[in-house]
VEXFI-296051 format. One line per 5 residues: number of its first residue (from 1); their letters; for each residue x, y, z of N, C-alpha, C, O. Coordinates in steps of 0.1 Angstrom, whole numbers. Example, Ala and Ser with C-alpha at 12.3 -4.5 7.8 and 13.67 -1.06 7.14 Angstrom:
! residues 2
1 = as = 132 -57 78 123 -45 78 132 -33 78 142 -33 85  128 -22 71 137 -11 71 129 0 79 134 11 80
! end
This chain:
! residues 320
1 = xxxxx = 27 267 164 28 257 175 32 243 169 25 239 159  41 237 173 50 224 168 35 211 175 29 213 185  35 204 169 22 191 169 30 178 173 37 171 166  28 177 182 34 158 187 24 151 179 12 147 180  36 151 169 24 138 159 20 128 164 8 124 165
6 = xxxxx = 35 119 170 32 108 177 17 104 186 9 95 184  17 115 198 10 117 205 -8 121 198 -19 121 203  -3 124 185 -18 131 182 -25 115 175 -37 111 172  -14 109 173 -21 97 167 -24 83 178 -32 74 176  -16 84 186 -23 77 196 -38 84 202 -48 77 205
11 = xxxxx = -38 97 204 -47 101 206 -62 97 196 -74 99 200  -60 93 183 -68 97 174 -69 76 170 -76 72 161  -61 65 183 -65 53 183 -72 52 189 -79 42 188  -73 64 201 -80 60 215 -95 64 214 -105 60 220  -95 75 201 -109 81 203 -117 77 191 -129 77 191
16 = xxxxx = -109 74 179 -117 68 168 -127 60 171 -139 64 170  -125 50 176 -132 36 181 -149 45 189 -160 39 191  -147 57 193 -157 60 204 -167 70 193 -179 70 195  -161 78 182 -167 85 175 -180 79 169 -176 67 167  -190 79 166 -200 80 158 -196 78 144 -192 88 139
21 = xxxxx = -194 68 135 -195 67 120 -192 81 113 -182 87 109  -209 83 112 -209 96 104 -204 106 111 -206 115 104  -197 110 121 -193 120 123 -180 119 122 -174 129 120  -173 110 124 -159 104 120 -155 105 105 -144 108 101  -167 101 96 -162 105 83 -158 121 77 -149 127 71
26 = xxxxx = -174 125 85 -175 142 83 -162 147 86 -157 154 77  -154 145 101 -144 149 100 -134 147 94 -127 157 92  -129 136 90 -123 134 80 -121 143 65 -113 150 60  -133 140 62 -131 151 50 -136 163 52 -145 165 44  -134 170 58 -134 183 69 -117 182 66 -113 188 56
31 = xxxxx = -109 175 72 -99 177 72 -85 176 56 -74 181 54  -97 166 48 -90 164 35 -94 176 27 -86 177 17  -104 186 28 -107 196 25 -100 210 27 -97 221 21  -99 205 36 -88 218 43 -75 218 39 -69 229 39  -67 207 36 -55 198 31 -52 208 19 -44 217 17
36 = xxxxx = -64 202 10 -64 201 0 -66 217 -5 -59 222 -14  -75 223 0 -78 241 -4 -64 249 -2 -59 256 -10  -58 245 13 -44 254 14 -30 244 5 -18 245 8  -34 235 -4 -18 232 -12 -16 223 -4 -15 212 -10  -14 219 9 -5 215 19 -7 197 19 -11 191 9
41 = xxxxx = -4 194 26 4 178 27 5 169 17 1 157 15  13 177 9 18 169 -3 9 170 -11 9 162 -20  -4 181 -12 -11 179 -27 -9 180 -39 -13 174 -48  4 195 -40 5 194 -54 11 179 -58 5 174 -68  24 171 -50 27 162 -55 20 157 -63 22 157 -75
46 = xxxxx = 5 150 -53 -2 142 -56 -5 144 -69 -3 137 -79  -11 156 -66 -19 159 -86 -9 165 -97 -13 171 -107  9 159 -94 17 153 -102 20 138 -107 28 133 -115  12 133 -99 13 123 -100 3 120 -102 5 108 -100  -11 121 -104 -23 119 -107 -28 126 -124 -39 124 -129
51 = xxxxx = -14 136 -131 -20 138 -139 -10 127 -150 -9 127 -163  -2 116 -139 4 111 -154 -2 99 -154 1 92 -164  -12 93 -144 -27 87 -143 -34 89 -155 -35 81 -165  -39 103 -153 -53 110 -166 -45 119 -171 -47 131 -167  -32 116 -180 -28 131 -184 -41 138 -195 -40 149 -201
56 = xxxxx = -50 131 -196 -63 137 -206 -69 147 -197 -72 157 -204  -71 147 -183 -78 159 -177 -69 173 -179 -57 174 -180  -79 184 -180 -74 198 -179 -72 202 -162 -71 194 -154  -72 215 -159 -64 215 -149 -70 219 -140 -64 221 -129  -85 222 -142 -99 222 -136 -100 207 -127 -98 205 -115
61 = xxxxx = -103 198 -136 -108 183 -141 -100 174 -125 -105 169 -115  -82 177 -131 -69 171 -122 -72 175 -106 -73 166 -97  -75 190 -103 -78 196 -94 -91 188 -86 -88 183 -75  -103 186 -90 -115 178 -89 -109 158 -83 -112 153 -72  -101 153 -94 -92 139 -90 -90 145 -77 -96 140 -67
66 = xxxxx = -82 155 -75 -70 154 -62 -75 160 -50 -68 163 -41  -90 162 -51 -93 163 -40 -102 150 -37 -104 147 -25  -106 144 -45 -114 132 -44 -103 122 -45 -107 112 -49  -89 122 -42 -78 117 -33 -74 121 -21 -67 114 -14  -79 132 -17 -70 134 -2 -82 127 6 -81 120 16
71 = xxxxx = -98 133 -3 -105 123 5 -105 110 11 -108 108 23  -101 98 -3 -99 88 1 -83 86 8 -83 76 15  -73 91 7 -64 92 16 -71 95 32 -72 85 39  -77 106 37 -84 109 47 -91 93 55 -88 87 66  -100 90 45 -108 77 46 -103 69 55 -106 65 66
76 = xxxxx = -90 65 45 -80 55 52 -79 60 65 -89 56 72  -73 67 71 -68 72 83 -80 71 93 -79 64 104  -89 76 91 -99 72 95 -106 61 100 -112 60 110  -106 54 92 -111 37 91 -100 29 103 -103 22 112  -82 35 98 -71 30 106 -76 32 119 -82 25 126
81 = xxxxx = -73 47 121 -77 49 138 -89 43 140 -92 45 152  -101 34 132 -112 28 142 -111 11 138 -119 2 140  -104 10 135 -101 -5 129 -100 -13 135 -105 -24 131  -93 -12 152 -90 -22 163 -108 -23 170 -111 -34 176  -115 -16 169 -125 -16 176 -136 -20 166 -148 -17 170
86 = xxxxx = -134 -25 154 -144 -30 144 -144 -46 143 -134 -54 141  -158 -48 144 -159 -63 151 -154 -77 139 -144 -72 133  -155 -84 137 -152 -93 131 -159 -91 115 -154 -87 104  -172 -93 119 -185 -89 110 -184 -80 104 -187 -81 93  -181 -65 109 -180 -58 102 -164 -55 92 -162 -47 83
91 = xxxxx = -157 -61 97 -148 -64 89 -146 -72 74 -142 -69 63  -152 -82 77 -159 -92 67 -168 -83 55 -167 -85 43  -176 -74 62 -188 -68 53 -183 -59 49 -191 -54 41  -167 -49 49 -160 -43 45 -152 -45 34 -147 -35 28  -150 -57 32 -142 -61 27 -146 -70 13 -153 -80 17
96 = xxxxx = -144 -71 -5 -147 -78 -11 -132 -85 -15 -120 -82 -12  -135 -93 -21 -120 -97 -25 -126 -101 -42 -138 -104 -45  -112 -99 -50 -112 -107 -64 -99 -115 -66 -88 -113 -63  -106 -125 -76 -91 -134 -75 -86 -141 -64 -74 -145 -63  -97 -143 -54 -92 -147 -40 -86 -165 -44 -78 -170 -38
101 = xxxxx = -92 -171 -55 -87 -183 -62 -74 -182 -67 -69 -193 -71  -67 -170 -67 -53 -175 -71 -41 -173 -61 -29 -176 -62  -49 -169 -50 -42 -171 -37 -48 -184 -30 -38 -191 -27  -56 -189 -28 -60 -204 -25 -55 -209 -30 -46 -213 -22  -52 -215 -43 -44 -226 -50 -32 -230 -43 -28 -242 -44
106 = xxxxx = -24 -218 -35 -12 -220 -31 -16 -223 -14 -14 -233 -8  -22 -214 -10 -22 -211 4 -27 -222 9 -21 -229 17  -41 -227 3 -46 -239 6 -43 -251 7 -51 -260 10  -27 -253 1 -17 -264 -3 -1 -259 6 10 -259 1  -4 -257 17 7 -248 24 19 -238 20 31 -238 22
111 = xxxxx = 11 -231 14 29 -225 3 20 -212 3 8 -210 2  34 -201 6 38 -188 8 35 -181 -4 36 -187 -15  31 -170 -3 22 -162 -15 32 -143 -17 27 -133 -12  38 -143 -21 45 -125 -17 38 -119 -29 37 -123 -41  31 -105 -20 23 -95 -29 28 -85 -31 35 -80 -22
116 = xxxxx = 27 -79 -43 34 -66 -48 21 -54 -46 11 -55 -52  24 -45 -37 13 -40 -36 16 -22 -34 26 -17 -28  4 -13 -40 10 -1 -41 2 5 -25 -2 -3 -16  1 22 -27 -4 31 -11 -21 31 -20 -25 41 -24  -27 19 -20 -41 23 -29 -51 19 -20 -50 10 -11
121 = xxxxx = -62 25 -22 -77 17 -6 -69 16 2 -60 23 2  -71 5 15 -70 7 29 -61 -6 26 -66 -16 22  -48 -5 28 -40 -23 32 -41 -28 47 -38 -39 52  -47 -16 55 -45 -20 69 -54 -25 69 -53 -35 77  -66 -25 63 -81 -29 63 -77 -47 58 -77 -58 65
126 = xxxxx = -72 -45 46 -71 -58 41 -66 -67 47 -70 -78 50  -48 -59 52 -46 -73 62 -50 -75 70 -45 -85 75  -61 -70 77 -70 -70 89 -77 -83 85 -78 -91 94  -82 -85 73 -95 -93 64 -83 -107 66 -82 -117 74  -76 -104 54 -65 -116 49 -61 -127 61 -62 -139 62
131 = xxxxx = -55 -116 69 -50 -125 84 -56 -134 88 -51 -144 92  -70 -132 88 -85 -142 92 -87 -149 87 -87 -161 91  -91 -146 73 -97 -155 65 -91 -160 53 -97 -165 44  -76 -158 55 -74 -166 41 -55 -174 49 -53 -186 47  -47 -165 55 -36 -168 58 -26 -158 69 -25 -146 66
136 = xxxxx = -20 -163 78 -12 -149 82 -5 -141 75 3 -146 67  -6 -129 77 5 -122 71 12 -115 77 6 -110 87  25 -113 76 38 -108 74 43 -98 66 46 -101 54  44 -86 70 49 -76 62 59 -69 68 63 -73 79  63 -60 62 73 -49 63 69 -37 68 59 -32 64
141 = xxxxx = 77 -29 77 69 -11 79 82 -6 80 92 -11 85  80 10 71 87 17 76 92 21 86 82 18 94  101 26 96 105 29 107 104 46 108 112 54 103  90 49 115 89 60 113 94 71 121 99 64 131  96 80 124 103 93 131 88 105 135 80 110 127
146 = xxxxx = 89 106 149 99 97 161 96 85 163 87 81 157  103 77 171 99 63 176 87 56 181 82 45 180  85 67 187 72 70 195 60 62 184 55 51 185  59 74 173 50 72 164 52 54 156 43 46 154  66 52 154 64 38 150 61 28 159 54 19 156
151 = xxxxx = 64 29 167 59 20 183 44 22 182 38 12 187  38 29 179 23 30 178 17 27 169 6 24 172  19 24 155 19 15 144 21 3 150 12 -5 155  33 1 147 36 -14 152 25 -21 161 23 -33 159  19 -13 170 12 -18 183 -3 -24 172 -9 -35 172
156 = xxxxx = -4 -13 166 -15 -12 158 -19 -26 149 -28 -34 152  -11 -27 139 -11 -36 133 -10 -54 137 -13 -65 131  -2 -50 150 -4 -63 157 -11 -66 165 -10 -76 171  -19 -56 167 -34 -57 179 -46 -63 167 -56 -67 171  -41 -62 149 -50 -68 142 -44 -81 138 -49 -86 128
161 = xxxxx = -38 -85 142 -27 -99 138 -21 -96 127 -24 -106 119  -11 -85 119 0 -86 111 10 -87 116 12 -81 127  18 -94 111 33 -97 119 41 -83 107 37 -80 95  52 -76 116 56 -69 114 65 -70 111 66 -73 123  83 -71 104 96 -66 104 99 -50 99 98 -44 88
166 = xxxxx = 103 -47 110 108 -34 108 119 -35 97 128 -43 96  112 -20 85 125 -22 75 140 -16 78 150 -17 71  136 -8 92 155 -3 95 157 -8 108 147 -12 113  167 -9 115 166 -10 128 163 -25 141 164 -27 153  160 -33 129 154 -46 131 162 -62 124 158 -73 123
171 = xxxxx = 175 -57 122 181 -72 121 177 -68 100 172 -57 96  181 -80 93 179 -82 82 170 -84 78 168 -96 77  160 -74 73 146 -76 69 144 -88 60 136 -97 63  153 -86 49 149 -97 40 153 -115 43 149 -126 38  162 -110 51 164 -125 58 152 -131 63 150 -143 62
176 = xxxxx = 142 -120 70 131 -123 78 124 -124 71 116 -133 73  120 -117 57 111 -120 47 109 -139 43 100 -147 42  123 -139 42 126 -155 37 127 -163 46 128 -175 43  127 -161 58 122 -169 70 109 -174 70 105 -185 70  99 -159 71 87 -165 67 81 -171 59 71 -177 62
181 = xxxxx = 86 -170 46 77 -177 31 82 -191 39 72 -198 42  94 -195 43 98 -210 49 91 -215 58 92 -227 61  81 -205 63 73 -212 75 60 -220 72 56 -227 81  54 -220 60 47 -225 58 36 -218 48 40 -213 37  21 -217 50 11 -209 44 13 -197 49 13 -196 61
186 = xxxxx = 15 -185 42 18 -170 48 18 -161 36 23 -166 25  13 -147 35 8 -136 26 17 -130 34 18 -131 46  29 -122 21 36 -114 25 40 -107 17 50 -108 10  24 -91 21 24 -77 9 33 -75 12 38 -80 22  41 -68 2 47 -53 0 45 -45 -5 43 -45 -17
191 = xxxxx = 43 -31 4 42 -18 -8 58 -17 -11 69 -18 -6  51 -15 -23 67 -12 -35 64 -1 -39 73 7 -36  56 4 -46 54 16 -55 62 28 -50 62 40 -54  67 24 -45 82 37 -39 92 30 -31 92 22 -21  102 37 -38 112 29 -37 124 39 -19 129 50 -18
196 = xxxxx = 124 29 -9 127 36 1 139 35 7 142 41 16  148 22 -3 161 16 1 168 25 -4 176 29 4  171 31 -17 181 37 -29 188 20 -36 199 17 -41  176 11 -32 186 -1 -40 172 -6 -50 171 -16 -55  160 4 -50 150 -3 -63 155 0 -72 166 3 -75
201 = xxxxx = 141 -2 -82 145 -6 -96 137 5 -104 128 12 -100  143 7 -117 133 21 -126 126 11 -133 131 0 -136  115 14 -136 108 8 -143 97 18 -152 98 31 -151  89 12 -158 80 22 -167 67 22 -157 65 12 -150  61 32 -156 52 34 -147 44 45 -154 49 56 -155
206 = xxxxx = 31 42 -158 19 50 -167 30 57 -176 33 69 -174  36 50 -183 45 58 -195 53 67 -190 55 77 -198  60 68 -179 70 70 -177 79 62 -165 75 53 -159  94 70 -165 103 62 -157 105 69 -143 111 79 -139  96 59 -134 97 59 -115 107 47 -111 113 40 -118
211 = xxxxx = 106 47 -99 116 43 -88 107 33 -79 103 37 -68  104 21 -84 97 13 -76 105 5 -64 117 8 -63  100 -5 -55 110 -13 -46 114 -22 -50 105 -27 -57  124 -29 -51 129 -41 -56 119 -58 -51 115 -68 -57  118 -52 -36 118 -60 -28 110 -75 -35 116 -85 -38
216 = xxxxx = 94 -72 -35 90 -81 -42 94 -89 -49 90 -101 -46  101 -87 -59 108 -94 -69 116 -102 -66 114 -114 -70  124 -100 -59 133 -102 -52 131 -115 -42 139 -124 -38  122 -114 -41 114 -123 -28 110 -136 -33 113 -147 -28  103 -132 -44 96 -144 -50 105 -152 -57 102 -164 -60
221 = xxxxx = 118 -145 -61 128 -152 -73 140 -159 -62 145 -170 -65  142 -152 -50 146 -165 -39 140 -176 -33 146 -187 -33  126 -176 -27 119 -181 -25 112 -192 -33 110 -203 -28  110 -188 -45 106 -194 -50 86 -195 -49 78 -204 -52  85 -183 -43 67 -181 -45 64 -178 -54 72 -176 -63
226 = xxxxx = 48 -177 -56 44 -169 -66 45 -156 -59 46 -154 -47  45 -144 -72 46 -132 -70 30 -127 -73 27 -132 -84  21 -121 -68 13 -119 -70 6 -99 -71 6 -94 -60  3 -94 -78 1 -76 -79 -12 -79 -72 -19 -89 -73  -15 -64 -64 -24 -67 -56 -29 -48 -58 -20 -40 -60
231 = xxxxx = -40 -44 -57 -44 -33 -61 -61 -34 -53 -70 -42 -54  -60 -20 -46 -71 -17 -34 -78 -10 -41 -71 -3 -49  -94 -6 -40 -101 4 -39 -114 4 -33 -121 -6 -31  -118 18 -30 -129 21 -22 -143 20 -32 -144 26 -43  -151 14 -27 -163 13 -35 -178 16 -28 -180 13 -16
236 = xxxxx = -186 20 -34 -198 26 -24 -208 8 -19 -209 -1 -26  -212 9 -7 -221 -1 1 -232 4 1 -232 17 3  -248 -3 -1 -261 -8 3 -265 -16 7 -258 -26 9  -277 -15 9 -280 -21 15 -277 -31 32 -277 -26 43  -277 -41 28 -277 -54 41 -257 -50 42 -249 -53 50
241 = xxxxx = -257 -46 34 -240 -50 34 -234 -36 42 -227 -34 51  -241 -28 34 -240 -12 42 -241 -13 57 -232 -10 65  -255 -17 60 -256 -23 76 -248 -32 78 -247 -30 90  -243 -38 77 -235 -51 86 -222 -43 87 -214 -45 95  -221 -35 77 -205 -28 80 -204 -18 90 -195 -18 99
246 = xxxxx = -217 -8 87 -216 4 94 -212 14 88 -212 26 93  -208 13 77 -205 23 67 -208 22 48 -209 13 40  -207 40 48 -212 35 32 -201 29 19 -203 26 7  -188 28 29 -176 25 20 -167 11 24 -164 9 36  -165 5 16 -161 -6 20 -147 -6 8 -144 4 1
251 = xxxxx = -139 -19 6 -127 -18 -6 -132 -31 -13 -141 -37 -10  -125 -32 -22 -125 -44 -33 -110 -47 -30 -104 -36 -30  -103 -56 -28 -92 -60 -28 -90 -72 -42 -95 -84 -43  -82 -66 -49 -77 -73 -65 -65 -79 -62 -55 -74 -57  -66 -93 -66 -52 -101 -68 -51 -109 -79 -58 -119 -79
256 = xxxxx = -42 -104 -91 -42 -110 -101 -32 -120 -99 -21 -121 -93  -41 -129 -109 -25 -143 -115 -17 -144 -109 -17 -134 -101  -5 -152 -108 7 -149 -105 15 -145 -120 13 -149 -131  25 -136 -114 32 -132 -122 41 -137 -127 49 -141 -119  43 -139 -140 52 -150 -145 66 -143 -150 65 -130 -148
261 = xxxxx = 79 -150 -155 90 -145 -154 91 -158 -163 92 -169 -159  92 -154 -178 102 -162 -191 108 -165 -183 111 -158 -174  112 -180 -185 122 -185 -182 136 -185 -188 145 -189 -181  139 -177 -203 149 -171 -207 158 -156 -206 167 -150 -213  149 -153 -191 152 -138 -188 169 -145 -181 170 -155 -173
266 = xxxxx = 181 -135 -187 193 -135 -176 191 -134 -165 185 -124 -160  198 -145 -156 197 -141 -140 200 -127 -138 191 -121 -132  208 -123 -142 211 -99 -138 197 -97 -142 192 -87 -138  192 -103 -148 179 -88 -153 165 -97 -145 155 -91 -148  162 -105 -138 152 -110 -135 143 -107 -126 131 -109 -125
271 = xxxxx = 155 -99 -116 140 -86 -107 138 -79 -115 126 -79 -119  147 -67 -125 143 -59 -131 130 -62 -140 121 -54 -139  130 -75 -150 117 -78 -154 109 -82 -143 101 -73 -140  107 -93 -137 93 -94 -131 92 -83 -117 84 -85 -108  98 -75 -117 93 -60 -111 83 -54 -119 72 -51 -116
276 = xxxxx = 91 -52 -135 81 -45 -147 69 -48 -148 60 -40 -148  67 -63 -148 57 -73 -149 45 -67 -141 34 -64 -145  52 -67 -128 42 -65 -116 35 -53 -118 23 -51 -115  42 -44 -124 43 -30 -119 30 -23 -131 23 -13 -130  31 -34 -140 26 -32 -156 5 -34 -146 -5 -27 -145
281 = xxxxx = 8 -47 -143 -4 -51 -132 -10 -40 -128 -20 -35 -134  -4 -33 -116 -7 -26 -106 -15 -16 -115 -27 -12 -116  -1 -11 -121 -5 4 -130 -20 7 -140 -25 17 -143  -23 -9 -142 -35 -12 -152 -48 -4 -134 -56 5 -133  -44 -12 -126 -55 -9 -112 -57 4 -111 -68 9 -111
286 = xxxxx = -45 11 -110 -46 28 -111 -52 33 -118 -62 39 -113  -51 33 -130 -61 38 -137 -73 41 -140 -79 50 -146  -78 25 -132 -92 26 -133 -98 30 -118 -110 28 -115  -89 37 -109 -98 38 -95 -83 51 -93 -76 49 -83  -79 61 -101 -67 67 -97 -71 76 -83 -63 82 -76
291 = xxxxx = -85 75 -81 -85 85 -66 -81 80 -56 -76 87 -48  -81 64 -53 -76 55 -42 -61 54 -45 -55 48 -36  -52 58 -56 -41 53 -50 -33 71 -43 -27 80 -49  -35 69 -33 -25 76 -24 -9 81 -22 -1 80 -12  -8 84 -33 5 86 -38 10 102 -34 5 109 -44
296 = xxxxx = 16 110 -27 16 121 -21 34 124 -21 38 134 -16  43 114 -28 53 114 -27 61 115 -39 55 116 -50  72 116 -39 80 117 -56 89 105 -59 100 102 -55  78 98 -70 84 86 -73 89 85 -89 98 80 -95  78 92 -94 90 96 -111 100 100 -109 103 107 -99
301 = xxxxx = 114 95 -122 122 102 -120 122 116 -119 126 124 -111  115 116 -134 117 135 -136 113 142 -121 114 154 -124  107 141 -107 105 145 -101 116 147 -92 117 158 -86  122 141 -90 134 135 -82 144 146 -83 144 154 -93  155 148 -72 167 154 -74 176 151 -82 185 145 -76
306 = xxxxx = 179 156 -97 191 147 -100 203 146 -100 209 137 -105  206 155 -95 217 149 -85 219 140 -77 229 132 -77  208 140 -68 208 129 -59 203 114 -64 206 104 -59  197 115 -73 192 102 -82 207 97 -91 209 85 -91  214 106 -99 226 99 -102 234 96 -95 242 87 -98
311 = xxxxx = 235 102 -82 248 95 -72 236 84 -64 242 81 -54  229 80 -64 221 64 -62 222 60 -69 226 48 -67  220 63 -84 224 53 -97 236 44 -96 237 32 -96  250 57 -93 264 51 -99 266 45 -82 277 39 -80  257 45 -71 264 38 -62 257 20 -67 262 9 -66
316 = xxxxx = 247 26 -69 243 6 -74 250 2 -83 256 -10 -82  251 9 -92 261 5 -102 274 0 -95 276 -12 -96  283 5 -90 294 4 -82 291 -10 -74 299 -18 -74  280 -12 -69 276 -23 -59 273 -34 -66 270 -45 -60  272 -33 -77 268 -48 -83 278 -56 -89 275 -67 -93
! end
């Protein structure tokens, strides 16, 4: 039987909000469980890409990681579908931040902040947090298939105040990117950690060579922002904090430094480096929380088609 995704996830906006906590989690990992025992929605990927995380675990150990990933992948989805109906307060009590001082410096002095950010902890959670309490944000989304289903996102995210540019289909994303850093104080993530144009960048990624997004880079070196790596994860709640949320899981949201860029790097290579820069960031976060980053996709090379990866190579090459 064929599944109206679309349909199943509006369904799963309308009824989250109504479920019971614990039984919304239960299901949840009920369902990351089940994922996870039949192989299916991208697990082996994952725990290819989770063993170049810990390539130290055996194959027992990796297995153990990658299901204590579909969980917190699960999590997310979970938390998403109840997120519009989660009150202020408990958003707040959800949410920790670090480094929230190297985004103030700027934001609090009216100036534009662009984050490099991977698929780790909940970002929907965060910009939910960020938009409120520190600055608007402005991001990017995939345009997903069918329409349906991205029209339902979209709805989503701006029923929590993110402003959205569609990355296909929508006029010149990056034009709009640089519209908004121009507008004044504004946070504007990007997931990069996969690259979705065929115009990113390879970079070294836990010791080897992936396919990250340019975009970031990109942004900050027009613009003229700081670039900032930004890295999510899920952490256990008690107490007073546990009650005010409603749940026993809340994120840590990490924003390191801004990312600096020698000033003797060649204009040609200067996304390429402060991508690396970023990427060097992020990858340090992985490591130490690799069950939250949600990676289910093929972003190393060696994973990749190569065929299809050299004729993306020689068309950038051609294009530059």
């Amino acid at each position: 039987m064929k599944v109206d995704v679309a349909r199943a996830y509006a369904l799963g906006w309308r009824l989250a909000g109504r479920i019971p906590g614990p039984l919304l989690r239960a299901l949840c990992d009920l369902a990351a469980d089940a994922t996870w025992l039949r192989r299916g929605g991208g697990v082996p990927q994952l725990e290819k890409n989770l063993a170049r995380v810990r390539p130290d675990l055996d194959p027992r150990a990796l297995r153990r990681l990658s299901r204590a990933g579909m969980r917190s992948y699960m999590r997310y989805f979970g938390e998403v579908f109840a997120l519009a109906t989660m009150s202020r307060d408990q958003i707040e009590a959800r949410v920790r931040i670090e480094g929230e001082e190297n985004l103030r410096a700027f934001t609090d002095q009216g100036q534009p902040v662009v984050l490099a950010l991977g698929h780790t902890g909940n970002w929907d959670l965060a910009g939910a947090y960020c938009t409120r309490e520190i600055a608007p944000v402005t991001t990017v989304a995939e345009r997903l298939k069918p329409e349906e289903l991205f029209q339902e996102f979209l709805g989503f995210r701006e029923s929590i105040g993110i402003t959205i540019l569609p990355l296909t289909g929508g006029g010149d994303v990056f034009r709009g990117l640089v519209r908004a850093a121009r507008g004044g104080p504004v946070l504007l993530p990007l997931l990069a950690d996969r690259d979705l144009t065929s115009r990113g960048v390879e970079v070294d990624l836990l010791g080897e060579r992936a396919r990250v997004a340019a975009g970031p880079a990109a942004l900050a070196i027009t613009t003229g922002a700081p670039l900032l790596s930004t890295t999510i994860y899920y952490e256990r709640l008690t107490g007073a904090r546990r009650r005010a949320a409603g749940s026993p899981w809340g994120i840590v949201v990490q924003f390191s430094t801004p990312v600096e860029l020698p000033a003797d790097v060649p204009r040609a290579d200067r996304v390429r480096v402060l991508t690396q820069a970023w990427v060097d960031e992020f990858a340090a976060g992985v490591r130490q929380h690799p069950q939250d980053w949600h990676m289910l996709q093929k972003v190393f090379v060696e994973d990749l088609d190569p065929v299809r990866y050299a004729a993306t190579v020689a068309a950038q090459e051609g294009a530059a």
